[in-house]
C-alpha positions as CSV (number, residue, x, y, z in Angstrom):
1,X,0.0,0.0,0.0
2,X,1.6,3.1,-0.9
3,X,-0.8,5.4,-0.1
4,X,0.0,5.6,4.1
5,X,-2.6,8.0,5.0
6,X,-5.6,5.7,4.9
7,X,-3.5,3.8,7.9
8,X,-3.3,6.6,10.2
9,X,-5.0,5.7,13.3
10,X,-4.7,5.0,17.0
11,X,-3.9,2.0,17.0
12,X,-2.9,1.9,13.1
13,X,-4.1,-0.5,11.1
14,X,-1.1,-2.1,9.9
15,X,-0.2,-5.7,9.3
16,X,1.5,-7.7,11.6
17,X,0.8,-11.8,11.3
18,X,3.5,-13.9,9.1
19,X,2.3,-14.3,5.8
20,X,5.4,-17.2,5.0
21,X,5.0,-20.9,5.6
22,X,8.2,-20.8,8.3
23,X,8.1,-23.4,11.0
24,X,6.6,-21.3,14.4
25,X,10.1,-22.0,16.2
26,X,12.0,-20.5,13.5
27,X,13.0,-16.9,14.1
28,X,13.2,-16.0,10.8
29,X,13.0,-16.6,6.8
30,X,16.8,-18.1,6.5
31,X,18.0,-21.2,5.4
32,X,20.8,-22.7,7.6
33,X,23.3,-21.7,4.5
34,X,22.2,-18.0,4.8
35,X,22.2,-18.2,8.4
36,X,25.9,-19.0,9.3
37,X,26.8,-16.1,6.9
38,X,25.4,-14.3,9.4
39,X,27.4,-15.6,12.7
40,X,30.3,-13.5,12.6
41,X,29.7,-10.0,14.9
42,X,31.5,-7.6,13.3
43,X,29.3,-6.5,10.2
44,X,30.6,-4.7,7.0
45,X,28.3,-2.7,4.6
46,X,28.2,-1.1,1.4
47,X,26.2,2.1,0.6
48,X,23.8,2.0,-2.9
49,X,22.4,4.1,-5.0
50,X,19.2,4.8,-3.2
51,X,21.1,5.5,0.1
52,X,20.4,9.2,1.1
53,X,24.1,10.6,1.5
54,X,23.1,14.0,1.2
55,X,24.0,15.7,4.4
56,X,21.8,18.4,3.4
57,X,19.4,16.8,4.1
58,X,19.9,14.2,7.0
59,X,23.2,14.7,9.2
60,X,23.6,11.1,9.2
61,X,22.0,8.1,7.8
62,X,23.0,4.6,7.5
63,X,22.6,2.0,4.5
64,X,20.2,0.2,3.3
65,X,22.0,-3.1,3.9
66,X,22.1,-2.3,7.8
67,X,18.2,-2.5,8.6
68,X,17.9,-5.3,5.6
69,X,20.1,-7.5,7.7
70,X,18.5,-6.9,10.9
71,X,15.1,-7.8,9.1
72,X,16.1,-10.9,7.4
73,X,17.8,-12.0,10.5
74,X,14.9,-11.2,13.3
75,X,11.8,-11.4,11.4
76,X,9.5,-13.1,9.2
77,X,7.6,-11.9,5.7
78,X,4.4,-10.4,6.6
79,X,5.8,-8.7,10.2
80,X,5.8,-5.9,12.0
81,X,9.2,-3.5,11.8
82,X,9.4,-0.5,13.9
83,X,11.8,2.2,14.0
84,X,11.2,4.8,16.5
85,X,14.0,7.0,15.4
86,X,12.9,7.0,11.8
87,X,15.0,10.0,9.9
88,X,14.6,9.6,6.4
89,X,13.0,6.0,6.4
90,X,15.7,3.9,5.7
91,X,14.7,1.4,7.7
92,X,11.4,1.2,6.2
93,X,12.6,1.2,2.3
94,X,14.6,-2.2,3.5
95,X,11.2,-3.7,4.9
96,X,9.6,-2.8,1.7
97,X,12.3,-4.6,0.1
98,X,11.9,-7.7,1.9
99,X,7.9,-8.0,2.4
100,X,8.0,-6.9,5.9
101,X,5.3,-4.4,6.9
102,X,6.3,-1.2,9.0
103,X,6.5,2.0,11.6
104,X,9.0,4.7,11.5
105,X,8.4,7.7,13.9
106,X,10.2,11.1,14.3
107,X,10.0,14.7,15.4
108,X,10.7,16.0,12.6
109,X,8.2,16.7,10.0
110,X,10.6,17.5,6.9
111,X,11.9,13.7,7.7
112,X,8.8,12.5,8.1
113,X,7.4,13.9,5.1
114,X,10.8,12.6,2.8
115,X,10.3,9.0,3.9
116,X,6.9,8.6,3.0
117,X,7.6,10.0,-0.7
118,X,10.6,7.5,-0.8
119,X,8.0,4.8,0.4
120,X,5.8,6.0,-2.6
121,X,8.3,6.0,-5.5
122,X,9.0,2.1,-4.5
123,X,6.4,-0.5,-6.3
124,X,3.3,-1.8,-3.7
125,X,4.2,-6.0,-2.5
126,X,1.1,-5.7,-0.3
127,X,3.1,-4.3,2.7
128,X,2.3,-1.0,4.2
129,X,5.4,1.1,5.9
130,X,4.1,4.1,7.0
131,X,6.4,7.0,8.8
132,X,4.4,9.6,11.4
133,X,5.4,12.5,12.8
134,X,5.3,12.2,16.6
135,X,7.4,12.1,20.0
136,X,8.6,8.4,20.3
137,X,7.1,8.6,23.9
138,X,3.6,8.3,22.1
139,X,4.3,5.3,20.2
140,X,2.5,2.8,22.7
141,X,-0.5,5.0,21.4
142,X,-0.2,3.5,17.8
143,X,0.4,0.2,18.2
144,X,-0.5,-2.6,20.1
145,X,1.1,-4.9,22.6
146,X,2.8,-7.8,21.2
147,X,2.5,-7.0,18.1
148,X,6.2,-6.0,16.8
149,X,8.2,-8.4,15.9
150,X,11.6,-6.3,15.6
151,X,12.7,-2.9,16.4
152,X,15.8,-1.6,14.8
153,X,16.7,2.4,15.1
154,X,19.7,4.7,14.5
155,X,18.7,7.3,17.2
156,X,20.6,10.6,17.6
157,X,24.0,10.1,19.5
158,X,23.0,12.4,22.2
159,X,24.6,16.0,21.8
160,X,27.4,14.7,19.1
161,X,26.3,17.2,16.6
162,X,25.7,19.5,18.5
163,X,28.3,21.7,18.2
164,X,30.1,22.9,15.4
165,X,31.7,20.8,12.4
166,X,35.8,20.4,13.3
167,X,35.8,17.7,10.7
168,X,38.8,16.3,12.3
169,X,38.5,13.1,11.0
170,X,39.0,14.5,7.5
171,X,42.5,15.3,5.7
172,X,43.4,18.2,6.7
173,X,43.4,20.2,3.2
174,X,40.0,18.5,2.7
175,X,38.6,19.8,6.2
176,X,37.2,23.0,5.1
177,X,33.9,21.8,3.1
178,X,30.7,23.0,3.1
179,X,30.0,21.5,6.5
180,X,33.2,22.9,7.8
181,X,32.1,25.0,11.4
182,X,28.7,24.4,10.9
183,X,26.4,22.8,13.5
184,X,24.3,20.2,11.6
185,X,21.9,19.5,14.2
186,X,18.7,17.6,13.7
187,X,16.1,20.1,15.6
188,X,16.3,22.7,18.1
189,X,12.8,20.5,19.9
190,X,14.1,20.0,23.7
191,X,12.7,16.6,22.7
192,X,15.4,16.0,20.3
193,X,17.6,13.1,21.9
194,X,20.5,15.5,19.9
195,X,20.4,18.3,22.0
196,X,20.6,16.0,25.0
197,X,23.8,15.5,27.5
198,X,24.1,11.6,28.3
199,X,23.3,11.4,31.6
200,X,19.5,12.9,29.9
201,X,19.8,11.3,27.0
202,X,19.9,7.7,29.0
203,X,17.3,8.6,30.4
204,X,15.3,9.6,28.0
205,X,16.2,6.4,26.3
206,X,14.6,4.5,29.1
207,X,11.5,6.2,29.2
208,X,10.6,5.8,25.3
209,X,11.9,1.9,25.5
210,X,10.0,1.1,28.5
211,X,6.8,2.4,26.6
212,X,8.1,0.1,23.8
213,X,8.5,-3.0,25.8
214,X,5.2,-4.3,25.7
215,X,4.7,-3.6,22.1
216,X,7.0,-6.3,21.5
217,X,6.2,-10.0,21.2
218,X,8.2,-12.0,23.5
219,X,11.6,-12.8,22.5
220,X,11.0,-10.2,19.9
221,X,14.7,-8.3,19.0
222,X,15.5,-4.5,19.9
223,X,18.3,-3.5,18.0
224,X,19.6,-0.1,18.3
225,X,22.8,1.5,16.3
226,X,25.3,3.7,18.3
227,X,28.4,5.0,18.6
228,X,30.5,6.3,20.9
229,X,32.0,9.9,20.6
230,X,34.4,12.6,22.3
231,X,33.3,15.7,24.5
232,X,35.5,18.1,25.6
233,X,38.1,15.4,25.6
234,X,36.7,12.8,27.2
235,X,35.5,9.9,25.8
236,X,31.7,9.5,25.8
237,X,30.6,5.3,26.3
238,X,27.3,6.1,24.5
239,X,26.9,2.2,23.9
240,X,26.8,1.6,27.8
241,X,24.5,4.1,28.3
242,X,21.6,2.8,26.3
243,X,22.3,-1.1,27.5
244,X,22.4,0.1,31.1
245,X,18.7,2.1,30.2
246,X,17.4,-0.4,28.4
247,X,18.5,-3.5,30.9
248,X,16.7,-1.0,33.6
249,X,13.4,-0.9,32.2
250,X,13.4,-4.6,31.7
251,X,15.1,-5.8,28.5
252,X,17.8,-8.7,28.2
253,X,21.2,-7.9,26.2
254,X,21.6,-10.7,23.7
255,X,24.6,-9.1,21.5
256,X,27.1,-6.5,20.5
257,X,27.7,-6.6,17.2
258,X,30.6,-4.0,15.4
259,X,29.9,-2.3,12.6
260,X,33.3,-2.0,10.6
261,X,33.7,1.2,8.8
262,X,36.2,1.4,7.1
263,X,35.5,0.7,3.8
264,X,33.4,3.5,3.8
265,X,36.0,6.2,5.7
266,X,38.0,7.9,2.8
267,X,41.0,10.0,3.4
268,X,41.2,10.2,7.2
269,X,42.9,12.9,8.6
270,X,45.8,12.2,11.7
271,X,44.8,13.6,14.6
272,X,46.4,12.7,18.4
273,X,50.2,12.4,17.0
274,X,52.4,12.3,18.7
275,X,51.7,12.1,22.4
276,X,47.8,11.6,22.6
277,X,46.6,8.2,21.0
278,X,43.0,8.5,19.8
279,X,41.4,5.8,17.8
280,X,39.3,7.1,15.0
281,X,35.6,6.6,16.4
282,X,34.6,6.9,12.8
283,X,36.0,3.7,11.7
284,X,33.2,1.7,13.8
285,X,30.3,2.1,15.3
286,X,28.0,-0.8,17.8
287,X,24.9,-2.4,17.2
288,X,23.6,-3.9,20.4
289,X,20.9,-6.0,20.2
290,X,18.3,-6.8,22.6
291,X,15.4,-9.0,23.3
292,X,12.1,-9.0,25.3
293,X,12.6,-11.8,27.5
């Protein structure tokens, strides 16, 4: 269904029952062959051309391939996907791709508005992914318990971008781009998990998975992208603070899985040498997954 506002409703009506022919124990579509390509935790991914790079108009995004392997590996064809933290709907072009049906939330209209016209250039399967403009505290409003059978997000890193652009991590002759000094912020909304410190931002964390929670089926996967990042040197464990929230409010850590960057970091600047060793955050970022037990 391309069309998405026909759906809009509290709850939404939105599919969420398997429509394969999977054995009820199995937690996903795979064959044992495409399973054990999937056993080794540190995770490598290529960007396409449909992959929003334009920083213009999202700060940061991730591929394609990073929600498509989280779907094909904790769900079935026919599911429920949600993405509370939607940005420009990545996560629910790769459930369009694979037959899964899906919920993308975010503050921020203009976001909002750009995933569902991505949504509608893509051809119908019979699936509806639909992205709505909300606070992802009211998301227990939309949808209802035990119904999602994965969550997978990219939320803001707490304050990282807010400040301005150093680009240090860049060349140094190929610093001063269009970004350079600029603060590339999501929103100014004192919602925004970006303009949070991370003592806040764990908390806020807490709050909008605990709402979550129940919308899950049980043994239902949570995986959330982060990264950890610098602040007025010091070193930021981002990563522990959202397992420490989540484990609070009542879900169990099943995985930390690395995503390896580098074959997407081009002509990285030195920065630290020679006295202060600093490895280059860029180069790797976590996904930790979670389960409702």
């Amino acid at each position: 269904m391309n069309s998405a506002e026909s759906n809009i409703g509290r709850p939404l009506r939105i599919g969420h029952e398997r429509t394969c022919a999977c054995p009820q124990n199995h937690i996903n579509c795979l064959s044992a062959k495409e399973w054990i390509q999937h056993q080794i935790a540190v995770w490598e991914f290529y960007y396409e051309a449909r992959d929003v790079r334009d920083k213009n108009v999202h700060p940061a995004t991730y591929p394609i391939a990073l929600p498509s392997k989280c779907i094909s590996l904790f769900s079935h064809k026919g599911e429920l996907v949600l993405d509370p933290f939607v940005g420009v709907g990545t996560t629910l072009v790769a459930a369009r791709d694979l037959g899964r049906n899906a919920a993308g939330f975010d503050l921020k209209a203009d976001y909002v508005e750009f995933s569902n016209k991505r949504l509608n250039s893509m051809p119908d399967n019979g699936t509806t992914q639909i992205a709505l403009c909300d606070d992802a505290h009211n998301i227990p409003s939309y949808l209802e318990e035990e119904t999602v059978a994965l969550c997978v997000t990219s939320p803001p890193y707490a304050n990282l971008l807010n400040r301005r652009r150093q680009n240090k991590s860049i060349r140094g002759d190929l610093r001063r781009d269009e970004h350079y000094l600029k603060v590339q912020q999501y929103s100014d909304d004192p919602r925004d998990l970006g303009t949070m410190n991370a003592e806040a931002y764990a908390e806020t964390m807490g709050e909008i998975f605990e709402g979550i929670l129940p919308l899950l089926r049980h043994k239902a996967h949570c995986l959330v992208n982060i990264t950890d990042y610098w602040w007025e040197d010091k070193r930021v464990p981002a990563h522990m603070h959202v397992i420490n929230a989540l484990q609070d409010v009542g879900y169990e850590l099943r995985n930390i899985i690395i995503w390896d960057r580098r074959n997407i970091v081009n002509r990285a600047g030195i920065f630290g040498w020679p006295n202060n060793y600093i490895t280059l955050s860029t180069t790797f970022e976590y996904i930790v997954d979670f389960w409702r037990p």
